[in-house]
DSSP file (Angstrom, degrees, kcal/mol; ACC not computed):
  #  RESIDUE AA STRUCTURE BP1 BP2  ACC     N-H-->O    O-->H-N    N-H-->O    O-->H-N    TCO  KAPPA ALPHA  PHI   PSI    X-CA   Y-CA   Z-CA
    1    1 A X     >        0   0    0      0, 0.0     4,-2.3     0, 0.0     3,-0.4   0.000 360.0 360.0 360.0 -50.9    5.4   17.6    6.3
    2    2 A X  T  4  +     0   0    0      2,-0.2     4,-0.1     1,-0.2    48,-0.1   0.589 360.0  51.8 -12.8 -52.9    7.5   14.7    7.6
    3    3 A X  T  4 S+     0   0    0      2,-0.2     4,-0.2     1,-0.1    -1,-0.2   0.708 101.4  57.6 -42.0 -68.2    9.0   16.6    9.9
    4    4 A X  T >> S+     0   0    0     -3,-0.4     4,-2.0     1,-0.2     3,-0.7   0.823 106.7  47.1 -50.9 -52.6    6.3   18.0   11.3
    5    5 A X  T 3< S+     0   0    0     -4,-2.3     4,-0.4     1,-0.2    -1,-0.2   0.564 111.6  47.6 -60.8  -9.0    4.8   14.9   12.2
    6    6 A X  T 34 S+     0   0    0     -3,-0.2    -1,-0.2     2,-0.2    -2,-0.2   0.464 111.2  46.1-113.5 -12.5    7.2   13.5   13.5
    7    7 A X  T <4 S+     0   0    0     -3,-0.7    -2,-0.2    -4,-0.2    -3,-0.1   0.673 135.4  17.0 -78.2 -46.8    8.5   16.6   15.8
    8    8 A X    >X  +     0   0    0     -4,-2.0     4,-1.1     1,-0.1     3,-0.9  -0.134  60.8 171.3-167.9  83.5    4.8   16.8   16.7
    9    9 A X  H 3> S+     0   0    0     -4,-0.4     4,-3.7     2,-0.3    -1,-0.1   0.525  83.4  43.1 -20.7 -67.2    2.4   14.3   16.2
   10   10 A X  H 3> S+     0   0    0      2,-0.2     4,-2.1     3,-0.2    -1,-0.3   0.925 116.9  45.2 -42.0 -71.0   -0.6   15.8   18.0
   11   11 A X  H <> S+     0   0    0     -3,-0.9     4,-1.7     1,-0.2    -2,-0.3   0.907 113.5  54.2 -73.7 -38.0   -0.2   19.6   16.7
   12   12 A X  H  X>S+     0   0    0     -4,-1.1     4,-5.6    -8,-0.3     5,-0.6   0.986 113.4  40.2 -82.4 -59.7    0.3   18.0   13.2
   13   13 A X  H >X5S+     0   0    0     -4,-3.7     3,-1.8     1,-0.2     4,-1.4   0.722 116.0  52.1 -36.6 -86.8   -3.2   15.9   13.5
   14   14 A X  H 3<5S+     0   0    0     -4,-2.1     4,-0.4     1,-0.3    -2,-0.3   0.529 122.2  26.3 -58.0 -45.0   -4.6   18.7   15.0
   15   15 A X  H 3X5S+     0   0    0     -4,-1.7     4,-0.7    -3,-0.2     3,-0.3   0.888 126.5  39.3 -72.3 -43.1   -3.4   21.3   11.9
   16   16 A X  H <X5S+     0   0    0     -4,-5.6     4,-2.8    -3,-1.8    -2,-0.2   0.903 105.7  76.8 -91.2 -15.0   -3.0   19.1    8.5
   17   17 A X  H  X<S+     0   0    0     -4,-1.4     4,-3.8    -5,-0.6    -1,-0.2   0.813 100.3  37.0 -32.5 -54.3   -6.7   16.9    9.8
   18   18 A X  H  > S+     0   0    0     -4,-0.4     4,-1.7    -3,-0.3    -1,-0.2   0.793 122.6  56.8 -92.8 -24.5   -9.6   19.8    8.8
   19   19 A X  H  < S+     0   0    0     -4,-0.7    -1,-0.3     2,-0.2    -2,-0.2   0.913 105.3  40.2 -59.8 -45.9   -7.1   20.2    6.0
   20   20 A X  H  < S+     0   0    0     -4,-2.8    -2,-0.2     1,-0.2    -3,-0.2   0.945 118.8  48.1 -69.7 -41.7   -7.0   17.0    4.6
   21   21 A X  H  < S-     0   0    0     -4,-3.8    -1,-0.2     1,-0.2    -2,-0.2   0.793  87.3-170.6 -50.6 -45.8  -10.4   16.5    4.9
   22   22 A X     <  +     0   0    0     -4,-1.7     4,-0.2    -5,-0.1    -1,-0.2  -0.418  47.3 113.6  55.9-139.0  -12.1   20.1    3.3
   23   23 A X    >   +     0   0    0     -2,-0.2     3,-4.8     1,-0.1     6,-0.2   0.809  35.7 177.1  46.5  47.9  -15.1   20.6    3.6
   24   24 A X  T 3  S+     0   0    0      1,-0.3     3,-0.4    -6,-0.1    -1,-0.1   0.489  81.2  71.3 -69.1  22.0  -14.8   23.7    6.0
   25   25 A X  T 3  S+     0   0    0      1,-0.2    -1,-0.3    -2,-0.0     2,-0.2   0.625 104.8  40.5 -91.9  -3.2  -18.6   23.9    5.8
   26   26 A X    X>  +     0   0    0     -3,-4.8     3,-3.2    -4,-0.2     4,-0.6  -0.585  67.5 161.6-130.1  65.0  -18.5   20.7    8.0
   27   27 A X  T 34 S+     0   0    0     -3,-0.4     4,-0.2     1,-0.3    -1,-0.1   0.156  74.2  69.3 -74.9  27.5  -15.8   21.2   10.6
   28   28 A X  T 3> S+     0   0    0     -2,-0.2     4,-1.0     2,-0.1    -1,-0.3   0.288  92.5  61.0-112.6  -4.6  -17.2   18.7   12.6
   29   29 A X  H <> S+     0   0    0     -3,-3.2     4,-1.8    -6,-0.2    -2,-0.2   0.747 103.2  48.1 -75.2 -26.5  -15.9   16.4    9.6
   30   30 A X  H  X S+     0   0    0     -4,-0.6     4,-2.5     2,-0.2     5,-0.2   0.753 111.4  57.7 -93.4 -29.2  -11.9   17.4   10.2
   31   31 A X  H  > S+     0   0    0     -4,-0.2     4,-1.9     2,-0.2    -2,-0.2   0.911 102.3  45.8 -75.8 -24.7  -12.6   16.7   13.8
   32   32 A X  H  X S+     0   0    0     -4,-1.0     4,-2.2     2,-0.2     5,-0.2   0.968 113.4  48.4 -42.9 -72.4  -13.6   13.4   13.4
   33   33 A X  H  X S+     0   0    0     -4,-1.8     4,-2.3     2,-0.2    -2,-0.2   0.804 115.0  58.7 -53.8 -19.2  -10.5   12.8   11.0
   34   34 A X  H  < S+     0   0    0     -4,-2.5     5,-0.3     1,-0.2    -2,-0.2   0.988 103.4  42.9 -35.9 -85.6   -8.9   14.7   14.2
   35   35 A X  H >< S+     0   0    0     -4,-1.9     3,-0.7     2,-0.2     4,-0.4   0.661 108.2  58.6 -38.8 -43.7   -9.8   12.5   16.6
   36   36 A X  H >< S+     0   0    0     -4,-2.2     3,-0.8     1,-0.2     4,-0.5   0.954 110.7  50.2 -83.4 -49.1   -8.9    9.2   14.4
   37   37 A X  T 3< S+     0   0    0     -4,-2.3    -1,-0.2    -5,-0.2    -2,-0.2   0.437 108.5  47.4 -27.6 -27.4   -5.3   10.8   14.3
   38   38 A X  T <  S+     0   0    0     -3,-0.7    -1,-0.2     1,-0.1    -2,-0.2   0.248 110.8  54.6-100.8 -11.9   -5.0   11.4   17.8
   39   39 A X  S <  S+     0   0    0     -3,-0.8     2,-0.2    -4,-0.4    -2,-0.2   0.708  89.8  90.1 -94.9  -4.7   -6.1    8.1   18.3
   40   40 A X  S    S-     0   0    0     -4,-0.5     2,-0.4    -5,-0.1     3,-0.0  -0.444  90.4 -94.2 -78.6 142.9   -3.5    6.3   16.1
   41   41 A X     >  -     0   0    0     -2,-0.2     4,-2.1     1,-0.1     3,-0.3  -0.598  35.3-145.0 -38.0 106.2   -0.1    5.0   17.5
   42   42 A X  H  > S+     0   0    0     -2,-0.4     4,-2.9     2,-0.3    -1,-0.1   0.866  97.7  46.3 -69.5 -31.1    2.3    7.8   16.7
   43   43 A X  H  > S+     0   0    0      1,-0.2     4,-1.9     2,-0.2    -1,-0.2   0.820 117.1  49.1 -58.2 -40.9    5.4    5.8   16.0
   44   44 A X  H  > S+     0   0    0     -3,-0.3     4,-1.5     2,-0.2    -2,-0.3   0.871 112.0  47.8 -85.3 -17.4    3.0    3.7   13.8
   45   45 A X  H >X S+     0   0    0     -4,-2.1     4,-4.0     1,-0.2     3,-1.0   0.995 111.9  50.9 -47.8 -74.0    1.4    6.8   12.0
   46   46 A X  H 3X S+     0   0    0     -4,-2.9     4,-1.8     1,-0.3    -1,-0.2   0.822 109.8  44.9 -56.7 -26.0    4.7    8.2   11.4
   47   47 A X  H 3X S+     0   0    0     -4,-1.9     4,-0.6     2,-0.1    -1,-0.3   0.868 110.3  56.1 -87.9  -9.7    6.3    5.0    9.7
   48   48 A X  H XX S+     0   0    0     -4,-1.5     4,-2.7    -3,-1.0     3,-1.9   0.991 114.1  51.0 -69.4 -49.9    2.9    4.5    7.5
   49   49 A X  H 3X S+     0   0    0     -4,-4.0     4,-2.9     1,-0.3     5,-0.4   0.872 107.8  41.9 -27.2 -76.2    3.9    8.2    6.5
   50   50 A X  H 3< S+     0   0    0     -4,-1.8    -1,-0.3    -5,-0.3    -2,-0.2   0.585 114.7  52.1 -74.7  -2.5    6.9    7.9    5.6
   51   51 A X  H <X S+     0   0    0     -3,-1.9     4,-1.8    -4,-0.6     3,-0.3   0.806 120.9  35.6 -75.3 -71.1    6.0    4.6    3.8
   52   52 A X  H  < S+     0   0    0     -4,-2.7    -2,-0.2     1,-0.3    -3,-0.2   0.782 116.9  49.5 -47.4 -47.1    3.0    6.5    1.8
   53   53 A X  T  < S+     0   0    0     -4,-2.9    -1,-0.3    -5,-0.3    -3,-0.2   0.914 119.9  39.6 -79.5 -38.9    4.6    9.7    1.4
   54   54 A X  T  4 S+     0   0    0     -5,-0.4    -2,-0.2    -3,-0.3    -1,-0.2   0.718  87.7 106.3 -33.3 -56.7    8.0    7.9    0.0
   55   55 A X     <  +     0   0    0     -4,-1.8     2,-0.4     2,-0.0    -4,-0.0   0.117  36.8 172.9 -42.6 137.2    6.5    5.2   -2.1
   56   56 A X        +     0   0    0      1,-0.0     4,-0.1     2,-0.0    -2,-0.0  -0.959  21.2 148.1-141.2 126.0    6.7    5.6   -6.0
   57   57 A X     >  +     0   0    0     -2,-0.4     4,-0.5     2,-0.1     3,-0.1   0.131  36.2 114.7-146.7  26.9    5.4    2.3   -7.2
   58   58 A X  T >4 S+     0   0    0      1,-0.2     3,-0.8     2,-0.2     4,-0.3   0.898  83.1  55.2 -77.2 -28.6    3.6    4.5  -11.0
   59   59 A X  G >4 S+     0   0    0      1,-0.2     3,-1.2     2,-0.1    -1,-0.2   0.920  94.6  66.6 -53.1 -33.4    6.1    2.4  -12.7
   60   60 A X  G >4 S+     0   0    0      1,-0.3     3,-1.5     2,-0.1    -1,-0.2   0.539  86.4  68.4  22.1 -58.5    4.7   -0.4  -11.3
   61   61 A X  G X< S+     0   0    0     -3,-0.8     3,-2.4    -4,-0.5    -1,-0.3   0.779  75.3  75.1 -74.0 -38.8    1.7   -0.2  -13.0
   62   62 A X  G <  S+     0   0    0     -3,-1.2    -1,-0.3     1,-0.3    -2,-0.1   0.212  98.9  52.7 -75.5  14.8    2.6   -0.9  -16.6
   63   63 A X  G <  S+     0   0    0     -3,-1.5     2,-0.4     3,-0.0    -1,-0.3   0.068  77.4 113.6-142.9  14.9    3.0   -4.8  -15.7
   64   64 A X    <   -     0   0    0     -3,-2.4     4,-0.1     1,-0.1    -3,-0.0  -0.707  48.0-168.5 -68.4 143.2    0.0   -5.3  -14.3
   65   65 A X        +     0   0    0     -2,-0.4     2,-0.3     2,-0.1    -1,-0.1   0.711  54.0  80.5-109.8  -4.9   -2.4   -7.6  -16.2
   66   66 A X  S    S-     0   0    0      1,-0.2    -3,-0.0    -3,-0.1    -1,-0.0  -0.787  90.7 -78.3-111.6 150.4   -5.4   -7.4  -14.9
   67   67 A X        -     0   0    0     -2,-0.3     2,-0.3     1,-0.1    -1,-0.2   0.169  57.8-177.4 -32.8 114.6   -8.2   -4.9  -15.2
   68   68 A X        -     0   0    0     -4,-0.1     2,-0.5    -3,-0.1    -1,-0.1  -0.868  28.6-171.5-154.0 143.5   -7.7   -2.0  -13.4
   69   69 A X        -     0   0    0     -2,-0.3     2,-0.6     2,-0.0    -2,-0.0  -0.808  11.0-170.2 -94.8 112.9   -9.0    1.4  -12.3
   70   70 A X        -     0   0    0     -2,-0.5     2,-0.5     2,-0.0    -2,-0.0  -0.861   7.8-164.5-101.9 137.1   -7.1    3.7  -10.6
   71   71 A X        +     0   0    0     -2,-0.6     2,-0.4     3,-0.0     3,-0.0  -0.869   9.3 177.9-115.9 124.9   -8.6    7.0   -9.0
   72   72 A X        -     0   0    0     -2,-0.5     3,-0.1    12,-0.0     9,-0.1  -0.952  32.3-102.6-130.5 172.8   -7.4    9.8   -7.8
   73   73 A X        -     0   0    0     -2,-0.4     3,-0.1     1,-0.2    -1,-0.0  -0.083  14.1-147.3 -70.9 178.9   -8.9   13.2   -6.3
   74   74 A X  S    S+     0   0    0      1,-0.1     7,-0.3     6,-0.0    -1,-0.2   0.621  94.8  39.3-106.8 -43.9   -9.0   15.8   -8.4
   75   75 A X        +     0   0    0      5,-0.1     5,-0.1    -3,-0.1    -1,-0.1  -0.014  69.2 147.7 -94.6  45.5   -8.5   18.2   -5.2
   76   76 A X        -     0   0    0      3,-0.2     4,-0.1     1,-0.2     5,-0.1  -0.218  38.7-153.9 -85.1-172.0   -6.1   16.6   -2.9
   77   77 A X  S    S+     0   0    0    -57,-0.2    -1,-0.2     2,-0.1   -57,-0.1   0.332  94.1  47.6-138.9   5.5   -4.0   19.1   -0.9
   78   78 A X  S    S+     0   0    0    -58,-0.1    -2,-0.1     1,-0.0     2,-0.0   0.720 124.7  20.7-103.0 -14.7   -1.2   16.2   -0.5
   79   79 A X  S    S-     0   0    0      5,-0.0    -3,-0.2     3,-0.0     5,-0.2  -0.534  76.0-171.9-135.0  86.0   -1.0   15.2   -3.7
   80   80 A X    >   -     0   0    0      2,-0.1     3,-0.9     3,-0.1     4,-0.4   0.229  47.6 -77.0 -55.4-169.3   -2.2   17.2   -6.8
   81   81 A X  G >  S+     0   0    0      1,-0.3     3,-3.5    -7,-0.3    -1,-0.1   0.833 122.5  65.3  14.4 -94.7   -2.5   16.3  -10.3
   82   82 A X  G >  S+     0   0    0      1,-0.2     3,-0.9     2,-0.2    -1,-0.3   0.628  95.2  59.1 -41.6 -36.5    0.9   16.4  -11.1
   83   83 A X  G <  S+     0   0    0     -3,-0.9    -1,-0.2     1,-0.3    -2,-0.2   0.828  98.8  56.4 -55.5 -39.6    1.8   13.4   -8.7
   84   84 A X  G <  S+     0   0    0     -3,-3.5    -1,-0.3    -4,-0.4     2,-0.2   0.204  82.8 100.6 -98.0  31.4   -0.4   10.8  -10.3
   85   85 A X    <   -     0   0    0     -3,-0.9     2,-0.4     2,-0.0   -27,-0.1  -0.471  69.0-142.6 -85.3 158.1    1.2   11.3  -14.0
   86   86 A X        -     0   0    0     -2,-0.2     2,-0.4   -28,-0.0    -2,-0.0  -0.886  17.6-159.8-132.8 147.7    3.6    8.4  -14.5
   87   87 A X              0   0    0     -2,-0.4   -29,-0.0     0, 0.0    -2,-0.0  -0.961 360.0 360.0-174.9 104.8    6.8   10.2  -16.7
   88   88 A X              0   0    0     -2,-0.4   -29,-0.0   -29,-0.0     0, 0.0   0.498 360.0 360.0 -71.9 360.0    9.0    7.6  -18.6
């Protein structure tokens, strides 16, 4: 995915956008996320990626002290389930 975005920025909004979003009963919802993709700095897109997509900070969590909720989707299509388990 990395790759892609970074080979081509543009065709990658334009493909992973209607994806990321769902809802293909509202494709006027992935075009919106489209559009905010195409509008983004690519260079800065591509290093938030490769921050986000990189990052492991679920050890992290087990020294926090203060009340906290963490959510995740139940459907994402970049990061299932399986990602947000924390594994000793």
């Amino acid at each position: 995915m990395l790759e892609s975005l970074e080979n081509n920025y543009l065709g990658w909004s334009a493909a992973m956008a209607p994806v990321i979003m769902g809802n293909p009963d509202k494709p006027e919802l992935g075009e919106e996320l489209t559009n905010s993709f195409c509008q983004t700095d690519p260079e800065i897109a591509r290093h938030f990626a490769r921050t986000t997509f990189l990052s492991n900070n679920r050890t992290d969590l087990r020294n926090i002290r203060t009340n906290t909720l963490i959510l995740q989707c139940s459907e994402d299509v970049i990061a299932p389930l399986e990602v947000g388990l924390c594994k000793e």
